[in-house]
N, C-alpha and C positions, 0 to 999 in steps of 0.2 A: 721646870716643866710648867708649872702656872704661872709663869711669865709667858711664856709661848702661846699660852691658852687667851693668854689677858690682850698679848699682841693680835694675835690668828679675829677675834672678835668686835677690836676697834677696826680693824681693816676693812671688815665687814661693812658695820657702822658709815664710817665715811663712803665707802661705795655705793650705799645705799639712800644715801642724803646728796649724794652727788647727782643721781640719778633723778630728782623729785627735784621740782621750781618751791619757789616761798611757798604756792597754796596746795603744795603737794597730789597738785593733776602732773598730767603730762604734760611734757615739754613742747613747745611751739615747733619744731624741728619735727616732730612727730606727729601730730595732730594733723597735718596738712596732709599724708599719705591715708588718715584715714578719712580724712576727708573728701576724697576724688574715688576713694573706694564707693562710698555712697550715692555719687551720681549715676544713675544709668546710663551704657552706653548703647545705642540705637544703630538699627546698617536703615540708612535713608535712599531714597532716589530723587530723581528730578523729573518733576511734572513734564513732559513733550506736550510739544503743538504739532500735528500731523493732520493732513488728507485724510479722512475715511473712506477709505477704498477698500469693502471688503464683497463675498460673494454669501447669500444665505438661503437657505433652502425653505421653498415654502410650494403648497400644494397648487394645482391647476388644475381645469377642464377644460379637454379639447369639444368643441361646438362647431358643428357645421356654420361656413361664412352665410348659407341662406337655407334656410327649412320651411316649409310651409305645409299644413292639414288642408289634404282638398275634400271640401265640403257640397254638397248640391245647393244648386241655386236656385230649383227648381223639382216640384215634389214629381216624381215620375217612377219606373222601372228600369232596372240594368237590362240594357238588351244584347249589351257586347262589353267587355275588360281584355284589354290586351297586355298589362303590365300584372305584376305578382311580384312580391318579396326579393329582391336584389335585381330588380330589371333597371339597364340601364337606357333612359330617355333622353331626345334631346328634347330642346326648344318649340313648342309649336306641334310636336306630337300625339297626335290622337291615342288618349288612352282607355278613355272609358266613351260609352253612346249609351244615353237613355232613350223611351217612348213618354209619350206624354198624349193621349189621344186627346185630352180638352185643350190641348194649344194647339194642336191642327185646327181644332172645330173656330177657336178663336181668332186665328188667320185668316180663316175661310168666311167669318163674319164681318172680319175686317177690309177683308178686301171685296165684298158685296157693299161696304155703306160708301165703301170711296167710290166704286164704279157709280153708286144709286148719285152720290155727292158731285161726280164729273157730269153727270147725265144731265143733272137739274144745273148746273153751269153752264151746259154748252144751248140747253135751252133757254135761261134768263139772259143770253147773251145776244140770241137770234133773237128776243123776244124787242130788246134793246136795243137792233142792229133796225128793224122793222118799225118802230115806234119812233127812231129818230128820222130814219128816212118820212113818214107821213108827217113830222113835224115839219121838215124844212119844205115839203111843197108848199103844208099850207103856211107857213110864213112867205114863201116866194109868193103866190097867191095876193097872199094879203097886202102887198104894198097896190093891187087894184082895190079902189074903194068899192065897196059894198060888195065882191066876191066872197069872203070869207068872214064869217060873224068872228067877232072878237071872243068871244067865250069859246069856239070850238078851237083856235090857235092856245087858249090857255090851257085846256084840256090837254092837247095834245103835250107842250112842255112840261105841263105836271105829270102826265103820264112816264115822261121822258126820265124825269129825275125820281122817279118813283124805279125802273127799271136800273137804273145805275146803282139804286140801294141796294136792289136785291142779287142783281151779278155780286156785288161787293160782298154779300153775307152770303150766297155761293161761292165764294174764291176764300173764305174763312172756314169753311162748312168743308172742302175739300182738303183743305192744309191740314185740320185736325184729322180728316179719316188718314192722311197720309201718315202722320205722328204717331196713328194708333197703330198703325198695320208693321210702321218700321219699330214700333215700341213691343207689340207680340210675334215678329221676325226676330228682334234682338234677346228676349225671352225665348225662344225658342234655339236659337244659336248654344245655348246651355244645355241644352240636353248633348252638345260635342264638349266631352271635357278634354281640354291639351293641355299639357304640358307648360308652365309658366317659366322652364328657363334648362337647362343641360341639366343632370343631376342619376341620382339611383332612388329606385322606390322603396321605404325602408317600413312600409306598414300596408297590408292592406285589408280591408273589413267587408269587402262586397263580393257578390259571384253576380251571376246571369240569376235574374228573376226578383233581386231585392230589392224591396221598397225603400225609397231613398226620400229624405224630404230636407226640405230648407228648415231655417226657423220660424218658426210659426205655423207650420206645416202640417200635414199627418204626417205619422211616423215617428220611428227612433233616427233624429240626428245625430252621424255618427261621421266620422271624417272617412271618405270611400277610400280615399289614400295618402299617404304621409309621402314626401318628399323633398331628399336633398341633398346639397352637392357633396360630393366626397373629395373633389380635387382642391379645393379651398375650405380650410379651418381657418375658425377664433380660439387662442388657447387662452382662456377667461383665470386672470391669475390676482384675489383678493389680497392686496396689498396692506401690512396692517399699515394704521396709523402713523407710527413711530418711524415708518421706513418711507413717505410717500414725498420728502424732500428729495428733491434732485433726482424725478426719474427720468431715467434716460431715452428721450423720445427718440427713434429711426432706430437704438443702437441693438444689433442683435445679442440675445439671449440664448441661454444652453436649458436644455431641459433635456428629459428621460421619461419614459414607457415604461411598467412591466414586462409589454409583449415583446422588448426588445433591451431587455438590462444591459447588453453591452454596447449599447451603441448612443451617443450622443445626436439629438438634433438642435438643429437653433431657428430662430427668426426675429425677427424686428419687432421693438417695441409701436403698435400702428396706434390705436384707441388708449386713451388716458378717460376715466367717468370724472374730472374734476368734481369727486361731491364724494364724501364721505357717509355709508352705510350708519345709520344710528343704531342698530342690529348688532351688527358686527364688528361695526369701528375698522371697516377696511375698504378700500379704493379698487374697485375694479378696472383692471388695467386685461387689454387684449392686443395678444400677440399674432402678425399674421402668420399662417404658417399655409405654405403652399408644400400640398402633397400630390405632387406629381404622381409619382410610385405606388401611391393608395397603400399605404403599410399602415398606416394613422388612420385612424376611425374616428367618428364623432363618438363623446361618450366617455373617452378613453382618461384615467387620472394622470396626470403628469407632475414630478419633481422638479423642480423650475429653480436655476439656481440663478439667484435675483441680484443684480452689481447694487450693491447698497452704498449710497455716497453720500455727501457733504457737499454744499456750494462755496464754502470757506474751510480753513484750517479749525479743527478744536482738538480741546487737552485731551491727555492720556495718560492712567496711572496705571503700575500692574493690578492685577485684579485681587491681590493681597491685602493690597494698601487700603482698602475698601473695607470699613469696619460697620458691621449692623447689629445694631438693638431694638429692641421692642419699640424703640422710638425714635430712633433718628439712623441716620444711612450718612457718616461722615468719615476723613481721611486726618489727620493725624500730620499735620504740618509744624514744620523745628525751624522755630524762628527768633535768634537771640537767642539762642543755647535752652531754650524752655518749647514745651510742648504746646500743642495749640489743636484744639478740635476745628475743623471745617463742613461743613453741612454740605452736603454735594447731592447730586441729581446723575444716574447714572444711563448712559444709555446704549450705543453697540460692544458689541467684545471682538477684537482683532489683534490674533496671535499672544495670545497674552496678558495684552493691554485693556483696559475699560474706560470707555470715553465716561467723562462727569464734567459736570457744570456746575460751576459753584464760584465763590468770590478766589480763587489764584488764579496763577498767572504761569507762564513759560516759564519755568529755571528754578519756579520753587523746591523746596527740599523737604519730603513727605516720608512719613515711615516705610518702610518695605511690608512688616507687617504691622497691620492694622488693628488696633485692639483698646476696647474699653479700658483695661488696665492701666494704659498709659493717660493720668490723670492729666485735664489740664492745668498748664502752670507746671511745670513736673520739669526741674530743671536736669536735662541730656545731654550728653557725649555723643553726637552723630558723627557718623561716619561712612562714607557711599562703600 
């Protein structure tokens, strides 16, 4: 029985020296499985090059295409208003008539100094028509010697060019009463306020009897009435910064109302402000929008869903892949089996994807997810 015991314990022995190398590690057959356990294995993807063609939602105002405050151009009173809050005007229609009793007086002064102005013309004219006629007898005269003394022939053409002077500063004298009379006529045409183009009247601040002045004037200037078109809008849509590549001039545009949440309208991209708000850091871009129908008011907020593009192809990673620290905003590119940090610049999001810019290229192979953990130099097992 202790032979059995002596046997059963060298069997041991040997099995367990078979099992251990000269330095008593483990065997090289073995070591290699736990070595491959120790790599990480990674799920990567591959960087795309695509179009940015997506739609983004950003705020608008619709703006009448012409508005204008009509103001007096001339201090007077309301003697008549024929427009009031939602009146629709054309062109050239009389809306408001002032009085002005010192520009009557001033017409009336003006057209006494032009008649006074023609009077004294039509007299230096006879005076000059009379004074030429006695020159030329006594010069006919005077080719007989000793009829005509030489100093009364001199008299007479000094007389003559003395009269030419003064018709000439009569014909000056009458042009300026003219300029005055058509200058307090053209003054006075103001007290007719019309209409400067089609439109609806969307303000008004005057009745019969109020004192009305220009500036500089007595009185409170105050706009008599506001006006503008309803059937042509501008929908004024601030475009940021980051989106004002590739806007699509002519191409139409979808937007949306509150006063009408189910229904879509569009219109063409017309006005570009080529110049950047330093405010705002956005591009005022304006959409024409023809309102036939008058459902659309000026005024009105619109969600404006904006074709956001590219003029060339750029990269796109899922939006996972995109790892952020307190310091840097990079992606996690497996290159030669080891990790690799990438510093990247991030900018639209479509369907999933996040455009970036940075040093890769097409067909790279980038972690799926993104994470500081993954040191670089960190040698991995990728796999798509």
């Amino acid at each position: 029985m202790s032979q059995l015991k002596l046997c059963v314990v060298l069997l041991i022995f040997f099995a367990a020296c078979s099992s251990c190398g000269t330095s008593g590690g483990p065997s090289r057959a073995e070591s290699k499985p736990q070595g491959d356990a120790s790599v990480a294995s990674v799920q990567v993807v591959r960087v795309k090059s695509q179009r940015l063609s997506v739609k983004v939602r950003l705020p608008g105002e619709l703006q009448p295409y012409e508005a204008v405050a009509i103001y007096p151009k001339v201090t007077g009173f309301v003697d008549w208003i024929g427009v009031d809050r939602g009146s629709h005007v054309r062109s050239g229609e009389l809306m408001i008539r002032l009085v002005a009793p010192e520009l009557t007086a001033q017409r009336a002064e003006a057209q006494a100094k032009l008649q006074t102005a023609e009077a004294q013309e039509l007299e230096m004219e006879a005076k000059l028509a009379a004074d030429q006629s006695t020159y030329q007898r006594l010069k006919s005269a005077a080719s007989t010697p000793g009829v005509v003394a030489g100093n009364d022939l001199e008299l007479a053409q000094q007389s003559v060019e003395a009269d030419r002077a003064r018709v000439q500063s009569t014909h000056k004298s009458v042009d300026a009463a003219k300029q005055a009379l058509l200058s307090v006529t053209e003054i006075e045409s103001y007290l007719h306020v019309k209409a400067p183009f089609d439109g609806v009247i969307t303000e008004r601040n005057v009745h019969p009897g109020s004192l009305v002045a220009s500036s500089g004037g007595s009185g409170v200037v105050v706009p008599m009435v506001r006006i503008e078109t309803p059937s042509h809008l501008r929908l004024v849509v601030p475009i940021p910064e980051g989106y004002i590549a590739g806007i699509p001039t002519g191409q139409r545009v979808e937007f949306t109302v509150q006063a009408y949440p189910d229904q879509i309208f569009n219109a063409p991209v017309a006005r570009i402000a080529e110049s950047v708000e330093a405010k705002t850091r956005t591009m005022p871009v304006e959409l024409d929008v023809r309102n036939a129908p008058g459902r659309l008011t000026a005024g009105m907020f619109a969600e404006v869903l904006w074709p956001m593009q590219r003029p060339k192809p750029t990269l796109f990673v899922p939006t996972s892949a995109v790892a952020r620290t307190t310091e840097r905003i990079f992606v996690v590119r497996i290159r030669d089996g080891k990790a690799e940090w990438v510093d990247v610049r991030t900018g639209a999001t479509a369907n999933n994807l996040v455009e970036v810019f940075a040093n890769l290229k097409e067909g790279d192979e980038v972690a799926l997810r993104g994470t500081d953990e993954l040191r670089p130099d960190t040698p991995v097992r990728a796999h798509e």
